[in-house]
C-alpha positions as CSV (number, residue, x, y, z in Angstrom):
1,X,-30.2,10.6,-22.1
2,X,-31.9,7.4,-23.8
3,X,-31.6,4.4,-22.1
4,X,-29.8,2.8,-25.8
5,X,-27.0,5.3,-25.3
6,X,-26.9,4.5,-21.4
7,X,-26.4,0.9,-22.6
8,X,-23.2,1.9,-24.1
9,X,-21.9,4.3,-21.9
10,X,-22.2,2.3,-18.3
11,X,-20.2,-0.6,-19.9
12,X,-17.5,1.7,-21.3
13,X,-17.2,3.5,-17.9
14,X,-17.0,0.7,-15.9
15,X,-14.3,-1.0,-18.7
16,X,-12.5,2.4,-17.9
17,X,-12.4,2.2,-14.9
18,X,-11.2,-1.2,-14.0
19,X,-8.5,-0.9,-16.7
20,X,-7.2,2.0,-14.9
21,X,-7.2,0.1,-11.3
22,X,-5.5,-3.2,-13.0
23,X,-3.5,-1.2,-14.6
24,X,-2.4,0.9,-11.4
25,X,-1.9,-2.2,-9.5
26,X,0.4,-4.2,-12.2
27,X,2.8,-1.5,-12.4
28,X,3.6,-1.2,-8.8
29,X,4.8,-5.0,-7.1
30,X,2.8,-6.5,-4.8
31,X,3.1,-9.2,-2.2
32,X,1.3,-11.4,-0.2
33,X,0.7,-10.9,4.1
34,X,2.4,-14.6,4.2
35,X,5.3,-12.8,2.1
36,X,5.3,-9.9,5.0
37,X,5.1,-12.1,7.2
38,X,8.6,-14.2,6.2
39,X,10.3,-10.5,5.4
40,X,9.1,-8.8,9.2
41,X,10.8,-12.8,10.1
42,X,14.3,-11.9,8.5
43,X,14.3,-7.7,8.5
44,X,17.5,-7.9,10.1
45,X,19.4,-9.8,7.8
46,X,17.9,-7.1,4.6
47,X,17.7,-3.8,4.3
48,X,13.6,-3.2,4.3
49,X,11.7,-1.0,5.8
50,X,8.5,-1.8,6.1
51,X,5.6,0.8,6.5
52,X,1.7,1.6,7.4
53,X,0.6,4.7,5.5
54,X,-2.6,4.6,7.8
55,X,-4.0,7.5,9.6
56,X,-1.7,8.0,13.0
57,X,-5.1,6.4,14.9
58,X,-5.6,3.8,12.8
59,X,-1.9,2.4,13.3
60,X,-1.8,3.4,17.1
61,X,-5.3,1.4,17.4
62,X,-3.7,-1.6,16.4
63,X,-0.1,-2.5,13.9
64,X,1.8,-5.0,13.2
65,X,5.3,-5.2,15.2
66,X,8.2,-3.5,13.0
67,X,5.9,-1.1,10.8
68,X,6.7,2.8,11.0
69,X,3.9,4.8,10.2
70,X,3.6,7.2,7.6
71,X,0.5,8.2,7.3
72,X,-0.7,8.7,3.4
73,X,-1.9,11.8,4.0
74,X,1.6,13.7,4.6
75,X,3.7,11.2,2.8
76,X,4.3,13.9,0.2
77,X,6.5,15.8,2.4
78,X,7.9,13.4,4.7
79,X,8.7,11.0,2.1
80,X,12.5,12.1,2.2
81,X,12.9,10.4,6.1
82,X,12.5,7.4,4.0
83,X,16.0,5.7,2.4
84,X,16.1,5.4,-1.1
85,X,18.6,2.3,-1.2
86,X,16.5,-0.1,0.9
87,X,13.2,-1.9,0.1
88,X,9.8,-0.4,0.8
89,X,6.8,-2.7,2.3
90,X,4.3,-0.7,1.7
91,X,0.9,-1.9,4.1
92,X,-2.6,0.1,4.7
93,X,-6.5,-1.4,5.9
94,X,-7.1,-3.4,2.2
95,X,-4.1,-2.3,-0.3
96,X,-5.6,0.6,-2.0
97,X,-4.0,3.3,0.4
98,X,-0.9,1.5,-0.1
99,X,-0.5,1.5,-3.7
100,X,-0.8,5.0,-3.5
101,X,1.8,5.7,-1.4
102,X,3.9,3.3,-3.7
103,X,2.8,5.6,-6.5
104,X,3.7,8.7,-4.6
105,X,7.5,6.7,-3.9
106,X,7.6,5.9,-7.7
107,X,6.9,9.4,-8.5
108,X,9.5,10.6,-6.6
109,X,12.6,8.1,-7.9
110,X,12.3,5.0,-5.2
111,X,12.5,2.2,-7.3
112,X,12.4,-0.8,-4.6
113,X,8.8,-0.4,-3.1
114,X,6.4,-3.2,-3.0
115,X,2.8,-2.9,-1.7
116,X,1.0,-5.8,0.8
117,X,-1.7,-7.2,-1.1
118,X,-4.7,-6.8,1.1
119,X,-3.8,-5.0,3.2
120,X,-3.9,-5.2,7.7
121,X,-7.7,-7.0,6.4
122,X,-5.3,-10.0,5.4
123,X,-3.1,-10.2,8.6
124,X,-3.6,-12.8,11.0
125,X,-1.1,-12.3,13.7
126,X,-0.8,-10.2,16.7
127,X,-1.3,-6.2,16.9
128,X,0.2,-3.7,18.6
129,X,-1.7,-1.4,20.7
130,X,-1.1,1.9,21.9
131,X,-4.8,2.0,23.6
């Protein structure tokens, strides 16, 4: 390949790429940790359910107090434990497992899901342990 056509093709992938991620994110809502935060504050006056799609030891190595886990990786088939007429927080380790999952929900008719922008990275407050 000529280094004038790989000129125009490295821009045009990236450009693709990015647009596809911005994309992704705007059509699924996100929120802030601070916005967690004030919903984990007043869960039980809603109905929200708030959930870590990490891997089972990443949440037992340390979550956040009122998070179920549902690991990303079987999601797809235990997705139905999850209520359809209640919000979905949606929270991973940055934001990108959890938009994901929010896709997955999407796909599957949930209309009320929300994604923690940022992820666990953003969160400031104290863990749970299970080590």
């Amino acid at each position: 390949m000529k280094v004038k056509n790989l000129a125009f093709y490295v821009p045009m992938i990236l450009l693709i790429y990015f647009g596809y991620h911005f994309l992704e994110k705007k059509s699924i809502e996100t929120i802030s940790i601070s916005e967690l935060e004030n919903k984990l504050q007043i869960q039980d006056s809603e109905n929200v359910v708030f959930v870590d799609v990490r891997e089972k030891h990443e949440y037992e190595s340390g979550h956040i107090q009122g998070m179920e886990n549902y690991p990303l990786s079987t999601l797809e088939s235990e997705y139905k434990n999850l209520p359809r007429d209640s919000e979905i927080i949606l929270l991973c380790r940055s934001g990108k497992r959890s938009l994901q999952a929010a896709q997955i929900l999407k796909d599957q008719g949930y209309t009320n899901i929300k994604s923690v922008d940022g992820g666990i990275l953003q969160w400031t407050g104290e863990l749970v342990s299970y080590k």
